[in-house]
C-alpha positions in Angstrom: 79.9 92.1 80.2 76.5 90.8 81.6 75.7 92.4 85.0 75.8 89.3 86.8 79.3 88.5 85.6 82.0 88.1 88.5 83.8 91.0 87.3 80.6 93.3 86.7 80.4 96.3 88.6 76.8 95.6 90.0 78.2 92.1 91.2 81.5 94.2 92.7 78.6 97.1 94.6 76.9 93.7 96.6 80.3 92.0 97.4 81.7 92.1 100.3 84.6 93.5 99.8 86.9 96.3 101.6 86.0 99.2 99.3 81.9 98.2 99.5 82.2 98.1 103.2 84.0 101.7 103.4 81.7 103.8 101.1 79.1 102.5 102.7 80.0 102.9 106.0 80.9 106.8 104.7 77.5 107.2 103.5 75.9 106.0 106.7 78.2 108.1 108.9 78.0 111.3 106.5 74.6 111.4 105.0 72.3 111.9 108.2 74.3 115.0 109.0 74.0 116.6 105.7 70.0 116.5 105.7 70.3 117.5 108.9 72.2 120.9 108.0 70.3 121.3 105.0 66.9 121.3 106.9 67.7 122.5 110.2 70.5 125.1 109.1 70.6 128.1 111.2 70.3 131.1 109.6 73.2 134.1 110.0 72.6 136.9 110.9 73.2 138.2 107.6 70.2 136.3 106.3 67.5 137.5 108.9 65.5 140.0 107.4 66.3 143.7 108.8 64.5 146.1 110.5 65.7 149.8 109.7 66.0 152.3 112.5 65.8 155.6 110.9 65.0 159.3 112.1 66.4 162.3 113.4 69.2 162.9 116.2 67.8 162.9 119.8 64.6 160.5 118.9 65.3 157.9 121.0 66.9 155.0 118.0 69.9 154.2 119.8 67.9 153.8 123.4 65.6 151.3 121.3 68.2 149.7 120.0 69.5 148.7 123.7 66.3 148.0 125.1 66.1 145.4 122.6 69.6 144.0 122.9 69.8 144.1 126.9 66.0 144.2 128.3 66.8 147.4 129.9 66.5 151.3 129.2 69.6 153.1 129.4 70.9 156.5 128.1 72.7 156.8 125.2 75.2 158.5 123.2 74.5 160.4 119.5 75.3 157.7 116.9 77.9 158.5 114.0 78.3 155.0 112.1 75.5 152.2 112.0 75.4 149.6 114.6 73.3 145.9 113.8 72.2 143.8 116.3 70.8 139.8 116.2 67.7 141.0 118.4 65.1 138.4 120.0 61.4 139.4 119.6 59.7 139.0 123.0 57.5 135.9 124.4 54.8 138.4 124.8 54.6 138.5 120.9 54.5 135.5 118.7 55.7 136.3 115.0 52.6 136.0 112.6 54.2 133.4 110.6 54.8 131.2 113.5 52.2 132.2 115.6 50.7 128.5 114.9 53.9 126.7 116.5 54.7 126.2 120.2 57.5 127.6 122.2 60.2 125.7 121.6 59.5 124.5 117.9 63.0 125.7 116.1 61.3 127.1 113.5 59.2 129.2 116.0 62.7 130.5 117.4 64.2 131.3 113.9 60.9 133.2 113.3 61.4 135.9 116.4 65.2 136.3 115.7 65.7 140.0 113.0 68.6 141.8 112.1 67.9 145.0 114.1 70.3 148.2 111.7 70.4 151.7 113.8 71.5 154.8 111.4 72.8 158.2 112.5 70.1 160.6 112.1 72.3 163.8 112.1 71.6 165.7 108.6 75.5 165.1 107.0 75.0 161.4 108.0 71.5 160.6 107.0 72.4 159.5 103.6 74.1 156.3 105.1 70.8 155.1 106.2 68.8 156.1 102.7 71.9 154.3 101.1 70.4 151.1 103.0 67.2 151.3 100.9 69.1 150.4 98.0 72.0 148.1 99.2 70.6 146.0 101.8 68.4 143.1 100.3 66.6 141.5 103.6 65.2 145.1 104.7 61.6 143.9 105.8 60.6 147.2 107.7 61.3 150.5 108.5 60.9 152.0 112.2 61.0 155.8 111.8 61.4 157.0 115.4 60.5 160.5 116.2 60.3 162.5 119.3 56.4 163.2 120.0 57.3 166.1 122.3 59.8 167.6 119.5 57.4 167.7 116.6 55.0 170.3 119.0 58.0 172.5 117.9 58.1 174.1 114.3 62.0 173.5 114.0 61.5 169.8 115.4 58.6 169.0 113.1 60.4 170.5 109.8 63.2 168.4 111.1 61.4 165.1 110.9 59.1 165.7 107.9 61.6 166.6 105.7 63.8 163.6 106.7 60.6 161.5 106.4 59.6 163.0 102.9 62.8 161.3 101.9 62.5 158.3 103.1 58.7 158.2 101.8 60.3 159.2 98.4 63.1 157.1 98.5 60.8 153.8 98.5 58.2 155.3 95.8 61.1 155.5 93.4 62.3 152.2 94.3 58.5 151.2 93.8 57.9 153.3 90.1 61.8 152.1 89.2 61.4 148.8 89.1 61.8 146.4 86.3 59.2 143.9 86.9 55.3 144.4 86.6 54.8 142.7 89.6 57.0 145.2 91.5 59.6 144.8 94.9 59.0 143.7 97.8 56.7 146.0 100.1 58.1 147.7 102.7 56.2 148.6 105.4 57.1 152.2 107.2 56.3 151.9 111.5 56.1 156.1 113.0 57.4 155.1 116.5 56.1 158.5 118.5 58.4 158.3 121.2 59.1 160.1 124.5 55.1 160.2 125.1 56.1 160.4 128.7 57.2 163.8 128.2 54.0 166.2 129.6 54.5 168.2 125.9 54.4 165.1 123.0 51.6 165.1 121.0 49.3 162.4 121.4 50.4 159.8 118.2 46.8 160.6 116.4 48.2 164.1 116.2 51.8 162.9 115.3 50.4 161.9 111.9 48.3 165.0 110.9 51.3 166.7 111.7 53.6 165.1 109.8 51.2 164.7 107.0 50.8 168.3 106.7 54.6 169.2 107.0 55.6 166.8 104.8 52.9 168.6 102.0 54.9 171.8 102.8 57.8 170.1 101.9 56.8 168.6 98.7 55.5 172.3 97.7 58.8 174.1 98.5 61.0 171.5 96.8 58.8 171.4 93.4 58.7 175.3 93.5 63.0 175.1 94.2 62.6 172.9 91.3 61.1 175.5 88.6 62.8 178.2 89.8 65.9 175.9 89.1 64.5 175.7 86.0 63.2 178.5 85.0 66.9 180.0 85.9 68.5 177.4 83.4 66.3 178.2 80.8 64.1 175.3 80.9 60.5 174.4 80.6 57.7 172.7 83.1 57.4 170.0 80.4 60.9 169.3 80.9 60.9 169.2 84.8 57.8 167.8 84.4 59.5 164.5 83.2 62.4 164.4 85.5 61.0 165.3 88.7 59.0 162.8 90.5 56.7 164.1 93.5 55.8 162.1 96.6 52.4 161.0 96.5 49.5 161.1 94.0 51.1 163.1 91.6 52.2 166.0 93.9 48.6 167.4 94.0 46.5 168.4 96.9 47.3 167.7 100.8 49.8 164.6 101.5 48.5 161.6 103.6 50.2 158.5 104.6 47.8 156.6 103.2 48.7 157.6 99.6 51.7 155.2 100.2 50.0 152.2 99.8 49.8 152.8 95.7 53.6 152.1 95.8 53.5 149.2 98.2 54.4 150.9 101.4 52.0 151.0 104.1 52.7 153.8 106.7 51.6 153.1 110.7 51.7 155.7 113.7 52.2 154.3 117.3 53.3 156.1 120.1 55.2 154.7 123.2 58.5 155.7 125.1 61.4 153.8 125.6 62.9 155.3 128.6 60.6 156.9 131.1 59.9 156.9 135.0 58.0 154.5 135.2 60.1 152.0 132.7 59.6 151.7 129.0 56.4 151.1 127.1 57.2 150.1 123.6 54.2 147.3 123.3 52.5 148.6 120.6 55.8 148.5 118.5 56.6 145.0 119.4 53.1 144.1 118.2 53.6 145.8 114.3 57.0 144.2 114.4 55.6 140.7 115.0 52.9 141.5 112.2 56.3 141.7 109.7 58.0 138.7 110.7 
């Protein structure tokens, strides 16, 4: 059959018939609204990339966490399960990969909007959040929030440097482990110093050599746990040698945040305070998060 035939069905797609007239009034009515969703789809929330609260009890997480959601300080409760939020990032702060488009462009709105995750930061609960590492795909940052004025204090600085070793060490495996040359994703590390309202905090330049130098203490006492383990069991250096897998260059010589960047994990220190007498100044935090989105 030729395809100008009568009975063809090139002849029967140009007739006007009732079928014709129906699938193409379907494809009219139908087809504009699928490009539409495909280009302009909004993204869910589990979609947006994440931002990871992390740190010990009493930093100030939570109170971030609300400042974002509500545009206010308030005080807060110790957290014992993760909380997300859909969080807006201020006008004051353009996102760096829409910082081109105007106000108003959808694209510049889908830019600001991130998944905001707080986790509890008491010791029995701290592996939920060091679980996230591993589980949660869109993680584009972490926010490690410590309290300036608690790491003047021995107990409060062991506190957060060993928490922060873990984390640290926790994205160098993920970094060494993977099964790519090209490697994951980096994952840039923000040290909020907060609470620098407080007449003790340390200044946030201090903050970092502090933390630097507990978290070498750390990495000495858990490699020396680790041959005494060993040397208890019978075992040999060589042996611990290939399981163990110290944060940093190799374990050797003092620790500094800058180290990080070999593994793909660049490590910042800014200080502000969320809640405070005279309001909350958490700029400089706004600013690295805008850098990430």
């Amino acid at each position: 059959m030729a395809w100008y035939d009568e009975d063809s069905w090139l002849t029967a797609a140009f007739a006007p018939n009732i079928a014709t007239i129906a699938v193409t009034l379907l494809l009219a009515l139908v087809l504009p609204f699928l490009v539409h969703a495909f280009i302009y789809r909004a993204q869910s929330p589990a979609a947006l990339p994440t931002f990871l609260l992390i740190g010990p009890s009493g930093a100030g997480k939570t109170a971030f966490l609300t400042l974002t959601e509500c545009n206010t300080p308030a005080n807060t409760h110790t957290s014992t399960a993760p909380l997300a939020i859909d969080a807006l990032l201020p006008d004051a702060h353009p996102p760096s990969s829409a910082s081109f488009r105007s106000a108003g462009d959808p694209a510049y709105e889908r830019a600001r909007r991130f998944l905001l995750l707080d986790t509890p930061g008491h010791g029995k609960l701290r592996r939920l959040a060091l679980a996230q590492l591993t589980s949660a795909a869109n993680i584009r940052a972490i926010i490690f929030v410590v309290d300036a004025s608690s790491v003047a204090d021995e107990a409060g600085l062991n506190d957060a440097a060993d928490y922060l070793h873990d984390v640290l060490l926790s994205l160098q495996k993920r970094y060494t482990g993977a099964k790519t040359s090209k490697g994951p994703k980096e994952i840039p590390v923000l040290v909020a110093a907060n609470k620098l309202d407080v007449f003790t905090a340390l200044p946030p330049h201090v903050v970092k050599v502090s933390l630097e130098r507990a978290i070498t203490d750390v990495r000495k006492s858990r490699a020396k746990g680790l041959k005494d383990s060993g040397a208890a069991l019978g075992g040999t250096d060589d042996g611990l040698d290939d399981e163990r897998e110290c944060l940093g260059e190799g374990g050797e010589g003092p620790f500094e945040f800058r180290q990080m960047e070999e593994v793909g994990t660049t490590v910042d220190v800014q200080g502000g305070n969320v809640l405070g007498g005279d309001g909350s100044d958490v700029d400089k935090w706004w600013a690295w998060i805008a850098e990430q989105l």
